[in-house]
Backbone as a chain_set.jsonl record, in Angstrom:
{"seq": "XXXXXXXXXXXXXXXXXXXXXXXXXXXXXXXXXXXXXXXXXXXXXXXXXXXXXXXXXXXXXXXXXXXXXXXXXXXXXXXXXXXXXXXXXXXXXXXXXXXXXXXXXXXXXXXXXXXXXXXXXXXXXXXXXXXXXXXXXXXXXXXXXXXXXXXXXXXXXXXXXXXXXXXXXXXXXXXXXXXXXXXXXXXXXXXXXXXXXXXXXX", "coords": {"N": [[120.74, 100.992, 87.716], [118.033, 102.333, 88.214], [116.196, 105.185, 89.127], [113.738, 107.26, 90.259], [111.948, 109.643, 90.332], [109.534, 112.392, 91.779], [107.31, 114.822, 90.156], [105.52, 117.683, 90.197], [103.25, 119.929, 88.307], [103.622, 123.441, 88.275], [102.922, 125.85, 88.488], [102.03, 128.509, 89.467], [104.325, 131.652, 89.913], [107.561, 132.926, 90.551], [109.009, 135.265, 93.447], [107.499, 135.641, 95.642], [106.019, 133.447, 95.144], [107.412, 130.708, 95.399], [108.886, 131.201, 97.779], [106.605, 130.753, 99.38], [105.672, 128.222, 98.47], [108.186, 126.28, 99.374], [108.214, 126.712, 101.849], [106.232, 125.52, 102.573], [107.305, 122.121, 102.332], [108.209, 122.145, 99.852], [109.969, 121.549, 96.729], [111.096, 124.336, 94.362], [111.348, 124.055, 90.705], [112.784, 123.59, 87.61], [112.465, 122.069, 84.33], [114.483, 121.983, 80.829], [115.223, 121.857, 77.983], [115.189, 120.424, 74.566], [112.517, 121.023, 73.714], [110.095, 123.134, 75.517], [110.889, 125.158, 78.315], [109.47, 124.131, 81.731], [108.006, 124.418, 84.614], [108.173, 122.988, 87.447], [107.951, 121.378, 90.708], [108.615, 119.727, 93.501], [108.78, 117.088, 96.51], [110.69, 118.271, 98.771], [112.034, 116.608, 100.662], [112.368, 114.311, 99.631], [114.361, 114.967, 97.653], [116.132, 116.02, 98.558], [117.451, 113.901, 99.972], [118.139, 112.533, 98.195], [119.927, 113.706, 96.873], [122.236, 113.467, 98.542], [123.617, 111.056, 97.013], [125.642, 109.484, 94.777], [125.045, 108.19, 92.525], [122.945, 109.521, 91.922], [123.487, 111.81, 90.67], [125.172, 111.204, 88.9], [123.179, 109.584, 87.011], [120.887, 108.724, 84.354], [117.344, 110.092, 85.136], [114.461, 109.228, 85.966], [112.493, 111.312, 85.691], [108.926, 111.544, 86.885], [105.973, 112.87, 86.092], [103.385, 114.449, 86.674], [101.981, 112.436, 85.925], [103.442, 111.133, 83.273], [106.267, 109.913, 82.586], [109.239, 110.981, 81.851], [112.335, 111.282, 80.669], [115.751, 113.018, 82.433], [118.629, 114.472, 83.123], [120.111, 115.837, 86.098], [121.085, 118.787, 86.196], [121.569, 121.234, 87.934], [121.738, 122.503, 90.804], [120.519, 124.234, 93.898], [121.519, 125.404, 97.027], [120.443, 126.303, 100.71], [122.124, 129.279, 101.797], [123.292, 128.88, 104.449], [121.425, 126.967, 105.85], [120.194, 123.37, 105.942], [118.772, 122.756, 103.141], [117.47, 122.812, 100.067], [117.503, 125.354, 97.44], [116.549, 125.101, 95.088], [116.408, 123.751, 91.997], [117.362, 122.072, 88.911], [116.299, 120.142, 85.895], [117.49, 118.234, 82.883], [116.158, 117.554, 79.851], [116.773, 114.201, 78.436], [117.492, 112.63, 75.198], [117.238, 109.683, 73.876], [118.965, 109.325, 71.496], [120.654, 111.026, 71.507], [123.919, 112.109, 72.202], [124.969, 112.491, 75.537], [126.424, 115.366, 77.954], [128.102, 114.622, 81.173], [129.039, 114.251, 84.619], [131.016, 111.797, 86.442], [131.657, 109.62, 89.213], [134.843, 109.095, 90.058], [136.53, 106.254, 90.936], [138.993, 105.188, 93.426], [141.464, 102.507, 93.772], [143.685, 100.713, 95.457], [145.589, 102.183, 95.993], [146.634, 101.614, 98.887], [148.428, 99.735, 98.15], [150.262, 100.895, 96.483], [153.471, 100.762, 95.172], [155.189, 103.789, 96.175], [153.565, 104.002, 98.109], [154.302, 102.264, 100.327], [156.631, 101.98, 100.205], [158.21, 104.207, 99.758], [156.959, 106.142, 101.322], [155.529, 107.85, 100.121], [152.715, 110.053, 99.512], [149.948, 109.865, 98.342], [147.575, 112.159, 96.068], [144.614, 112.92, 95.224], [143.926, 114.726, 92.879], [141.65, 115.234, 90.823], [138.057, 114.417, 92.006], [135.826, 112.968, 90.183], [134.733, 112.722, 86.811], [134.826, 114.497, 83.773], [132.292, 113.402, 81.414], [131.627, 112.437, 77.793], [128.614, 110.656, 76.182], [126.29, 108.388, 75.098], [122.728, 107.963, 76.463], [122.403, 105.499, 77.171], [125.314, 104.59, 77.936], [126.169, 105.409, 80.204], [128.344, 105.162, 82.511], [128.476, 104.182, 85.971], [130.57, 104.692, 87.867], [134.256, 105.503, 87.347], [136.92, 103.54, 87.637], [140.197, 103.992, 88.857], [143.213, 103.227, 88.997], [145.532, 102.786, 91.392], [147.891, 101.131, 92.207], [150.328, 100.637, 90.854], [151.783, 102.758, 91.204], [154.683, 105.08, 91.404], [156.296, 107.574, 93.911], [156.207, 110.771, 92.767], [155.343, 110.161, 90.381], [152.344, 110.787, 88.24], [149.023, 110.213, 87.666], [146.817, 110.434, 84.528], [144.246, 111.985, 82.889], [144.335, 110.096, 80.282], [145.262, 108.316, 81.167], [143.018, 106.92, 81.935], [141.335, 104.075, 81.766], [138.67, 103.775, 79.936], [135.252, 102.785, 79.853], [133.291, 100.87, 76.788], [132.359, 103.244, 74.548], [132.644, 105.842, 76.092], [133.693, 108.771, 76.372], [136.234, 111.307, 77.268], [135.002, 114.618, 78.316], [135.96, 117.676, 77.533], [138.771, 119.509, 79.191], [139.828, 121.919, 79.283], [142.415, 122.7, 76.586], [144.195, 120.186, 76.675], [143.015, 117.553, 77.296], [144.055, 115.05, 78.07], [146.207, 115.069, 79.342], [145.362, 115.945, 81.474], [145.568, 116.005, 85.234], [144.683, 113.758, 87.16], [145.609, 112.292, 89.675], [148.614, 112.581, 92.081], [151.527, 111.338, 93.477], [153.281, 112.337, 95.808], [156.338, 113.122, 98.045], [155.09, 113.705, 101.591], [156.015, 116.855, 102.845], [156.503, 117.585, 104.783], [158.015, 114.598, 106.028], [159.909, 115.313, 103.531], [161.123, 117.24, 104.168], [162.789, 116.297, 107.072], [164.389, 114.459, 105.832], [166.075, 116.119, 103.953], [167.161, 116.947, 106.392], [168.726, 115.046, 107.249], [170.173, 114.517, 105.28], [172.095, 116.626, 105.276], [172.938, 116.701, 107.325], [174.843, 113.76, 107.317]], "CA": [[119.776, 101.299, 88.767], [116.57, 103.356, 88.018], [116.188, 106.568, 90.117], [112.518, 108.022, 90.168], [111.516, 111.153, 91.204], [108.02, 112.769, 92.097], [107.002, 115.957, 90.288], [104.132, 118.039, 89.643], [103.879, 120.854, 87.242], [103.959, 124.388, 89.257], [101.668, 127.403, 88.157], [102.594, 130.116, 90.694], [105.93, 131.485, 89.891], [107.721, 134.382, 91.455], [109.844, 134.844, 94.566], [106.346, 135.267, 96.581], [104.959, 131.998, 95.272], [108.825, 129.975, 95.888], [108.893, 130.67, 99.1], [105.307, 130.075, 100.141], [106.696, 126.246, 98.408], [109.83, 126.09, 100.453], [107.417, 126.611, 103.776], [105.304, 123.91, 102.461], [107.657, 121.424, 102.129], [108.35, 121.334, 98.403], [111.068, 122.394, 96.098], [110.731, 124.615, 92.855], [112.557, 123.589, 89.494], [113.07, 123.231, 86.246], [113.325, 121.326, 83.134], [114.501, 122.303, 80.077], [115.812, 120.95, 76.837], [114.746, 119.413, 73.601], [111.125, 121.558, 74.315], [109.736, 124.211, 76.607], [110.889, 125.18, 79.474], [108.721, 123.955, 82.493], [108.47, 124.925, 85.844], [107.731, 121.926, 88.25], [107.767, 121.641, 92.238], [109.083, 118.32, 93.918], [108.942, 117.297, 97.525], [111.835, 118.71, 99.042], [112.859, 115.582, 101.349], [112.638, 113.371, 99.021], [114.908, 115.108, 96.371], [117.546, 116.266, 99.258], [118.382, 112.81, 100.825], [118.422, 111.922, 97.119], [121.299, 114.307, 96.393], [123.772, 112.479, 98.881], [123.784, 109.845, 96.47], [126.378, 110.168, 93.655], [124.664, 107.949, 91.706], [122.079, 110.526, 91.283], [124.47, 112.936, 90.295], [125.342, 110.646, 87.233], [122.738, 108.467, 85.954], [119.922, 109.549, 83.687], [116.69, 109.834, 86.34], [113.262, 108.957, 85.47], [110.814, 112.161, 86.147], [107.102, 111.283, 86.847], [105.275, 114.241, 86.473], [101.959, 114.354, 86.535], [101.513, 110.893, 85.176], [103.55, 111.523, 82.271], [107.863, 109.938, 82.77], [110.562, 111.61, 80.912], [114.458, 110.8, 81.08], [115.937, 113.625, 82.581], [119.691, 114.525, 84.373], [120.403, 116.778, 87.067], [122.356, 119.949, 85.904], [122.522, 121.821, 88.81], [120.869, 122.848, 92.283], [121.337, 125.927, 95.072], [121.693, 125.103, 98.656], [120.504, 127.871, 101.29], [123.591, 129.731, 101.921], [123.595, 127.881, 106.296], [120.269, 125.949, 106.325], [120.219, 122.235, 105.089], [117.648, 123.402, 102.748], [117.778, 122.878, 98.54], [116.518, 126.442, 97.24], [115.66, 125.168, 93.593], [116.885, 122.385, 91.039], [117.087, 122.093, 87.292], [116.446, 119.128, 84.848], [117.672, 118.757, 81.358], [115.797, 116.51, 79.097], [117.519, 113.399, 77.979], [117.378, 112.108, 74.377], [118.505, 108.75, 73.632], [120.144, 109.177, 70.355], [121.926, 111.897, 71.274], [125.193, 112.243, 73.158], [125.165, 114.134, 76.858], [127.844, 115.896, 78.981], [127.478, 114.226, 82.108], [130.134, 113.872, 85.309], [130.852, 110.742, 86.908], [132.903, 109.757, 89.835], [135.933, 108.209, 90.452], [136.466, 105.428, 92.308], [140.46, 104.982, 93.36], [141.851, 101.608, 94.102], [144.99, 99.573, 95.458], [146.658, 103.028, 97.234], [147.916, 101.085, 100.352], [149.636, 98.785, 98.038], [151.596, 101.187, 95.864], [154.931, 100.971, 95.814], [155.64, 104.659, 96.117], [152.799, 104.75, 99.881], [154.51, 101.403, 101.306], [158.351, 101.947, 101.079], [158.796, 105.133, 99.268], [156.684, 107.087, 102.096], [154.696, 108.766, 99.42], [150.848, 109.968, 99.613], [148.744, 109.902, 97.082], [146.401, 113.342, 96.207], [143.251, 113.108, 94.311], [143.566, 115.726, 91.687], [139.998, 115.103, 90.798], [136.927, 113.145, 92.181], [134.87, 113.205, 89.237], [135.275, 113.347, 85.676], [133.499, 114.654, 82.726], [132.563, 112.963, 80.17], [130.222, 112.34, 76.257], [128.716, 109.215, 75.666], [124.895, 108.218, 75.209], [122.573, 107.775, 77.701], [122.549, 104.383, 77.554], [126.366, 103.639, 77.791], [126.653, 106.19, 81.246], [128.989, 104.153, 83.717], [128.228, 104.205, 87.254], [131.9, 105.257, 88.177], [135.589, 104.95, 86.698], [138.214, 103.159, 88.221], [141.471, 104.317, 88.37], [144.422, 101.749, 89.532], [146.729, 103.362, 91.608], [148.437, 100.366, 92.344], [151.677, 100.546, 90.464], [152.387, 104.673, 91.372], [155.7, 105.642, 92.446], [156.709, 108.79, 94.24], [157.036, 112.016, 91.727], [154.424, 110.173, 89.451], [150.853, 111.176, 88.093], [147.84, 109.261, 86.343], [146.415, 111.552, 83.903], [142.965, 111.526, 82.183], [144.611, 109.696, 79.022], [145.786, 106.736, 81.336], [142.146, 105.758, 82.173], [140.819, 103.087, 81.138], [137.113, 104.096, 79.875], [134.178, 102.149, 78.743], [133.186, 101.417, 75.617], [131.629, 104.392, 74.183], [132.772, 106.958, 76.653], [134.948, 109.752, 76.209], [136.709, 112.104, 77.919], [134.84, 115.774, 77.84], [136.872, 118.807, 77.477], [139.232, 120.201, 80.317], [140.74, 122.463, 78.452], [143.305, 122.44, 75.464], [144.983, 118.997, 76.582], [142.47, 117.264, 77.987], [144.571, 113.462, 77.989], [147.278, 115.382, 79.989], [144.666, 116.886, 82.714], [146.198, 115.214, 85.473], [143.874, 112.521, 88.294], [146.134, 111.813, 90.771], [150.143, 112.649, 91.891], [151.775, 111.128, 94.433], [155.088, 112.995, 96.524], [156.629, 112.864, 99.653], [155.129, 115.057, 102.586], [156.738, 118.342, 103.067], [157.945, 117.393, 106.563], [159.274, 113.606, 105.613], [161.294, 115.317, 102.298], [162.198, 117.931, 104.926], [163.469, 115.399, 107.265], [165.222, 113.498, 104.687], [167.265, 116.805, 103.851], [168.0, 117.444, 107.307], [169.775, 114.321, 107.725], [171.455, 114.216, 103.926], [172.921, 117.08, 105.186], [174.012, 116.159, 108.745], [175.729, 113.066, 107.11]], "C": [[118.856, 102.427, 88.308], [115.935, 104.138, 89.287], [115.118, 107.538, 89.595], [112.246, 109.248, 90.663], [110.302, 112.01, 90.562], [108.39, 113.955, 91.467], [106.064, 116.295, 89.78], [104.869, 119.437, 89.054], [103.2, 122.148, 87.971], [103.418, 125.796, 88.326], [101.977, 128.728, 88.461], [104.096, 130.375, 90.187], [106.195, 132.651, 90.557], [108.502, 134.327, 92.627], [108.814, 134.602, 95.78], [105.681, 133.597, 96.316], [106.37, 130.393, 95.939], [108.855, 129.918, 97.123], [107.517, 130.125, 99.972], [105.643, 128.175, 99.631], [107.579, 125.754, 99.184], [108.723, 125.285, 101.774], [106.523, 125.537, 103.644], [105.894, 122.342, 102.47], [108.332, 120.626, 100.733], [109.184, 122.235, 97.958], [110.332, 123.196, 95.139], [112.026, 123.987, 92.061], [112.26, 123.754, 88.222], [112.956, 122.044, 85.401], [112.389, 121.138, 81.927], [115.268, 121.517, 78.658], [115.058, 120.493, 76.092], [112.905, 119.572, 73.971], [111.213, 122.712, 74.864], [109.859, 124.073, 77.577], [109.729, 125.142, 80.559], [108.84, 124.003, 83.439], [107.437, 123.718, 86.651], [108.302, 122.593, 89.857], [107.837, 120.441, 92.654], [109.102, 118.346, 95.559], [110.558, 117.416, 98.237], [112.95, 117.425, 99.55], [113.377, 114.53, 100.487], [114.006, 113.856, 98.017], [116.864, 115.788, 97.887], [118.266, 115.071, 100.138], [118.577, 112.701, 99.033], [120.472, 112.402, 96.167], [122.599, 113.884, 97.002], [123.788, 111.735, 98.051], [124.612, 109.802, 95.187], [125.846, 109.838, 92.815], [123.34, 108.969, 90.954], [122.224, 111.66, 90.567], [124.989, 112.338, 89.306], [124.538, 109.339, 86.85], [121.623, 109.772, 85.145], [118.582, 108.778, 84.54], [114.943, 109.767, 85.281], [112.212, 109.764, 86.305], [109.363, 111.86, 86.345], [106.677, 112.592, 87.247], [104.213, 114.664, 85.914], [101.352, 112.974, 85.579], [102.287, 110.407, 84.234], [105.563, 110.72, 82.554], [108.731, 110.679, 81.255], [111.598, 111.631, 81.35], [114.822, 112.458, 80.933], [117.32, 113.238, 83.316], [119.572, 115.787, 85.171], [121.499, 117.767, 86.118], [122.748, 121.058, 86.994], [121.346, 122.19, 90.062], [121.871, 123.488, 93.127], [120.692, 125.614, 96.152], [121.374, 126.483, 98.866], [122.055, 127.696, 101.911], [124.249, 128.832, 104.069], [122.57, 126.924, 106.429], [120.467, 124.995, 105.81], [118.904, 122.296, 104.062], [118.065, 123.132, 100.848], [116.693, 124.545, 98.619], [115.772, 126.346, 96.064], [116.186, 123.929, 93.09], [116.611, 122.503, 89.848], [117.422, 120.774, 86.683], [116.567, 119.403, 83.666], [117.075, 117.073, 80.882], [116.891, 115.571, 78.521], [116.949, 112.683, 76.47], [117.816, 111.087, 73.922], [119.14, 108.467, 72.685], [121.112, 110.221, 70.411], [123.178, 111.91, 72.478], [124.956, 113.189, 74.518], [126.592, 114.031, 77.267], [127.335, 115.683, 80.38], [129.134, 113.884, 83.612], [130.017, 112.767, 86.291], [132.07, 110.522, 88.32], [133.754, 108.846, 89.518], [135.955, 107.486, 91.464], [138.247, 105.207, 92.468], [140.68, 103.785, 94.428], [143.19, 100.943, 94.343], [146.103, 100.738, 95.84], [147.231, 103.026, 98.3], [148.338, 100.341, 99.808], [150.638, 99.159, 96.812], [152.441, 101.297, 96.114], [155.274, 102.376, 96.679], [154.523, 104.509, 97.773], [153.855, 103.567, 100.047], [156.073, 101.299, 101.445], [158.623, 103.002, 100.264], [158.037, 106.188, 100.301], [155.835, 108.369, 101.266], [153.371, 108.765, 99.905], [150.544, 110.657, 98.483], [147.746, 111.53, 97.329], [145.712, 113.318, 95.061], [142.665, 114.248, 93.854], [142.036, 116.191, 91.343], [139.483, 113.838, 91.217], [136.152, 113.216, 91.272], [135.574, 113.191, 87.848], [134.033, 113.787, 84.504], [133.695, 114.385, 81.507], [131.481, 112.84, 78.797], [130.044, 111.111, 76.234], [127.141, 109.417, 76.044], [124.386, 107.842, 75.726], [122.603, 106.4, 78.144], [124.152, 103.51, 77.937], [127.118, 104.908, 79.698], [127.011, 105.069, 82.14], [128.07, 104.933, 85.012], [129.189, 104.651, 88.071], [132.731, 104.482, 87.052], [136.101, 104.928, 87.157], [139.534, 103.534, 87.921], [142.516, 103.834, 89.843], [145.446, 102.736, 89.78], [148.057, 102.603, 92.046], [150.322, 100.094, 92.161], [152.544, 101.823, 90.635], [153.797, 104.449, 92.378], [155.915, 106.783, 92.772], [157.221, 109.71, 93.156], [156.481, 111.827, 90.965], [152.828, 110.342, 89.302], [150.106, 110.243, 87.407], [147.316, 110.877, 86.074], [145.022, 111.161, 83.077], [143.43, 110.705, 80.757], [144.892, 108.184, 79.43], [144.715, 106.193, 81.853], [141.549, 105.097, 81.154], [139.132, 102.988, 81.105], [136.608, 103.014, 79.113], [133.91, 102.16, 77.761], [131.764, 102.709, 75.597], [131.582, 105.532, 75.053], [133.772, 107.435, 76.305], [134.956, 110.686, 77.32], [136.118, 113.405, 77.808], [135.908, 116.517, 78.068], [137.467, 119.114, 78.887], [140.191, 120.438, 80.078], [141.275, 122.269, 77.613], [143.963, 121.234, 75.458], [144.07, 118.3, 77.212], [142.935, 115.918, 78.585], [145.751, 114.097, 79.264], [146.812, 116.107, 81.301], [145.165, 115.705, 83.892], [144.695, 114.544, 87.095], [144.55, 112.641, 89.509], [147.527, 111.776, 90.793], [150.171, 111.987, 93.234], [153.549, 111.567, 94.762], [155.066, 112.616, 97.677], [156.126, 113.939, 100.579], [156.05, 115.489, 102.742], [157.658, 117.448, 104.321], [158.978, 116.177, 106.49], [160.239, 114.45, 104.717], [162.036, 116.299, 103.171], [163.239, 117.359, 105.633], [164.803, 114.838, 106.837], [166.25, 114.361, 104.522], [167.816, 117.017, 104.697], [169.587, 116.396, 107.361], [170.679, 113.669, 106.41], [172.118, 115.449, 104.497], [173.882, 117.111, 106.631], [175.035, 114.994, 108.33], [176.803, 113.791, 106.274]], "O": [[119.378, 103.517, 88.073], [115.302, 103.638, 90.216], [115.347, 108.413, 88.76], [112.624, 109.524, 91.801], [110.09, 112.266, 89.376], [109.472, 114.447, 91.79], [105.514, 115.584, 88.938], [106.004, 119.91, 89.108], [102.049, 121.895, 88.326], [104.06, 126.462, 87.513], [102.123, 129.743, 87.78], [104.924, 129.472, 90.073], [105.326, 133.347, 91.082], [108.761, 133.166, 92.944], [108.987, 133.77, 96.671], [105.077, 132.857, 97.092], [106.127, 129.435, 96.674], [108.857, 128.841, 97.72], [107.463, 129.336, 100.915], [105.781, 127.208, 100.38], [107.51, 124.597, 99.599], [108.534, 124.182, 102.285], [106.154, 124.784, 104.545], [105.104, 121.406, 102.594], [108.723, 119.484, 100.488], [109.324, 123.374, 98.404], [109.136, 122.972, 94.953], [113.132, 123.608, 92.445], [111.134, 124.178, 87.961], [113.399, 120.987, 85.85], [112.806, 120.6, 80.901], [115.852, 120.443, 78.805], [114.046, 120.015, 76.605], [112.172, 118.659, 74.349], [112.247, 123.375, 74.791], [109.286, 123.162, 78.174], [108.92, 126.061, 80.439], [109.971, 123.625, 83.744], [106.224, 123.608, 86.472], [108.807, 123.68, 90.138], [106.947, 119.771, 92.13], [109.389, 119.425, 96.079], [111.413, 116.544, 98.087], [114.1, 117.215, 99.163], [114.479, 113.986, 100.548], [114.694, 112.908, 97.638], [118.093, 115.814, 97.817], [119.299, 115.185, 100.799], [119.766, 112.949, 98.833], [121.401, 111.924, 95.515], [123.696, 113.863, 96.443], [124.659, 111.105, 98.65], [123.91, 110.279, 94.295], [125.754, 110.674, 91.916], [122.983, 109.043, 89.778], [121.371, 112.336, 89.991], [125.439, 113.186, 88.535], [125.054, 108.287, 86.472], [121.547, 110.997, 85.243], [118.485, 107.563, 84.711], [114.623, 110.233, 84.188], [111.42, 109.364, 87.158], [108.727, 112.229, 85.358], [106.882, 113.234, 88.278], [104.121, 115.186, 84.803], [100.434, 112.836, 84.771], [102.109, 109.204, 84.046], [106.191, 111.749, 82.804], [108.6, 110.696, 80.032], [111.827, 112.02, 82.495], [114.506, 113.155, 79.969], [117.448, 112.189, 83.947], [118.877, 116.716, 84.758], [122.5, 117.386, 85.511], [123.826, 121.65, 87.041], [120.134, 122.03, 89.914], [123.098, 123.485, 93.226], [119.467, 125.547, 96.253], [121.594, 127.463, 98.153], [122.778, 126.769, 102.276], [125.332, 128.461, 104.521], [122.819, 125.973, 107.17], [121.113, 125.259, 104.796], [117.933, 121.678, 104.498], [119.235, 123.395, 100.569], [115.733, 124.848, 99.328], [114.773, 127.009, 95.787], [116.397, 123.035, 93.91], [115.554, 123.07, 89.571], [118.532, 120.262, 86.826], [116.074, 120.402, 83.142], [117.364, 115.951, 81.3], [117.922, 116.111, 78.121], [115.856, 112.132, 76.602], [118.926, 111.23, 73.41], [119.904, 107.502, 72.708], [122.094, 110.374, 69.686], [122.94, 111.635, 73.653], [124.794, 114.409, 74.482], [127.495, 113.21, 77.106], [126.381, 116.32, 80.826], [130.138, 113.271, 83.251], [129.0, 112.723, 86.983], [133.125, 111.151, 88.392], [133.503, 107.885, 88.791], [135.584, 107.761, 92.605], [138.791, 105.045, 91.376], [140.293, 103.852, 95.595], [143.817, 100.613, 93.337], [147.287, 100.437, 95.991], [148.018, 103.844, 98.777], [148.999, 99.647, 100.58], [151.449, 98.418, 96.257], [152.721, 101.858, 97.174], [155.629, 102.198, 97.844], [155.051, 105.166, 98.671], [154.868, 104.196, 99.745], [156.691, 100.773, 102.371], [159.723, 102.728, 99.786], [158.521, 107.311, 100.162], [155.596, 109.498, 101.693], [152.86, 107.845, 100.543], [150.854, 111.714, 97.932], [147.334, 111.939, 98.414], [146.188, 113.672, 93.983], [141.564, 114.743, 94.096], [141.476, 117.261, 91.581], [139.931, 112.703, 91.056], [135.26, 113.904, 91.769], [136.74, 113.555, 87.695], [132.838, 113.504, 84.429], [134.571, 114.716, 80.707], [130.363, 113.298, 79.034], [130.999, 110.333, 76.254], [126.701, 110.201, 76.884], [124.976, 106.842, 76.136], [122.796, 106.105, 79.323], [124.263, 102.303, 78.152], [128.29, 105.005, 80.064], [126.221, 104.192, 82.491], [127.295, 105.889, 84.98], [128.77, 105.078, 89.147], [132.447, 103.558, 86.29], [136.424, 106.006, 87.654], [139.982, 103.404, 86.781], [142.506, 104.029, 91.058], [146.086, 103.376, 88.945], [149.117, 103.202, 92.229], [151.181, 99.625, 92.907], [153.723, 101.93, 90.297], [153.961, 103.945, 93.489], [155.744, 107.486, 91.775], [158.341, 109.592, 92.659], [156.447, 112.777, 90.183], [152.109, 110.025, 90.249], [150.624, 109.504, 86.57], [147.315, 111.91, 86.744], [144.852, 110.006, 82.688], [142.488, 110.789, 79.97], [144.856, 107.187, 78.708], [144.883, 105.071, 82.331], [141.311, 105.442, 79.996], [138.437, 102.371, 81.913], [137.11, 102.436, 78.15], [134.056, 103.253, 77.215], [130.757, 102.923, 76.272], [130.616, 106.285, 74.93], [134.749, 106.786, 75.933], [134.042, 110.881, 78.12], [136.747, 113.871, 76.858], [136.814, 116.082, 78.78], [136.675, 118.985, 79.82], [141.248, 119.846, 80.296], [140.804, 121.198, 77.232], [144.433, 120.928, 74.362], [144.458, 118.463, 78.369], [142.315, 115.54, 79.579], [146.038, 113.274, 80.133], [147.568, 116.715, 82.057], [145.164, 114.532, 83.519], [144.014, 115.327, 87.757], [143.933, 113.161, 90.437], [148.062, 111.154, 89.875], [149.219, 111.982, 94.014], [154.593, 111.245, 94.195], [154.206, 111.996, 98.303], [156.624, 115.059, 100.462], [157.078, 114.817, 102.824], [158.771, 116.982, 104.565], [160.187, 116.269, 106.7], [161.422, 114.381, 105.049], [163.264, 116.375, 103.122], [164.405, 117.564, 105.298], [165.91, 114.809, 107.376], [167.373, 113.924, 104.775], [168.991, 117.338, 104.52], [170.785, 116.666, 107.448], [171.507, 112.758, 106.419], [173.253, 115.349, 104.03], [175.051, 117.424, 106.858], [176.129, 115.082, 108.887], [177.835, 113.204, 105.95]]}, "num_chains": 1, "name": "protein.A"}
């Protein structure tokens, strides 16, 4: 899916010229990489319904700015601290021979029919929604599935037991990164409490 976004290239800089933008309706931003840093200005609405969208949060987005497209990702953006409000945004140039660090979500499947939720009374907890990973821009999934299907109570999926696309990898998270763990599933506190009350009443 191809994800456009409006920007023009932004002159004024400063905290006086930012907020006179804000009050107008338009963001400030960035983007940097592979070049000179450039300071653009985007319409605000458009770029804050855009951010519910995960997919926008991992594909590589197609800038128009000032006539001109360039493959860019999102690296990061600042919410006002109570208002529904973006305060800024930053793009990083995309190159397509080279590798990015990019995070994707998870999608988790077949958790009302693991053994361990339907007669072991386990629940499932989603370690992480997201993962991060290297691979070139052309081979960026859209999400990664991870099959919880066969989980029993007391066991984990771990970043080593998914099953990635070709040409993706796992980025760093930390010193073990295959052993970073996705998803455990135990017994609630109060069932295993339960359970001991009445192993020890019998």
């Amino acid at each position: 899916m191809k994800i456009e976004i409006n920007a023009s290239l932004r002159n004024a800089q400063g905290t006086g010229a930012s907020r006179r933008l804000r009050k107008a309706g338009r963001l400030p931003g960035v983007v940097y990489g592979s070049g000179p840093a450039v300071a653009i200005d985007l319409d605000h609405n458009e770029i804050y319904y855009k951010l519910r969208s995960e997919a926008f949060h991992a594909s590589v987005l197609t800038l128009k700015l000032d006539g001109k497209d360039e493959s860019v990702q999102l690296r990061s953006f600042v919410m006002h601290p109570f208002r529904q409000q973006v305060q800024h945004i930053d793009f990083q140039r995309v190159v397509a021979s080279h590798k990015l660090h990019i995070k994707v979500p998870l999608h988790f499947i077949n958790e009302d029919v693991a053994p361990g939720v339907k007669t072991g009374g386990g629940k499932i907890s989603h370690v992480m929604t997201d993962l991060d990973i290297s691979c070139l821009p052309t081979d960026i999934p859209a999400f990664i599935e991870v099959d919880l299907g066969q989980m029993q109570v007391g066991q984990s999926i771990h970043v080593g037991d998914l099953k990635l696309p070709a040409g993706v990898e796992a980025a760093s998270h930390g010193t073990h990164t295959a052993e970073a763990v996705v998803a455990v599933m135990q017994v609630p506190r109060g069932a295993a409490a339960a359970e001991g009350e009445t192993a020890a009443a019998e």
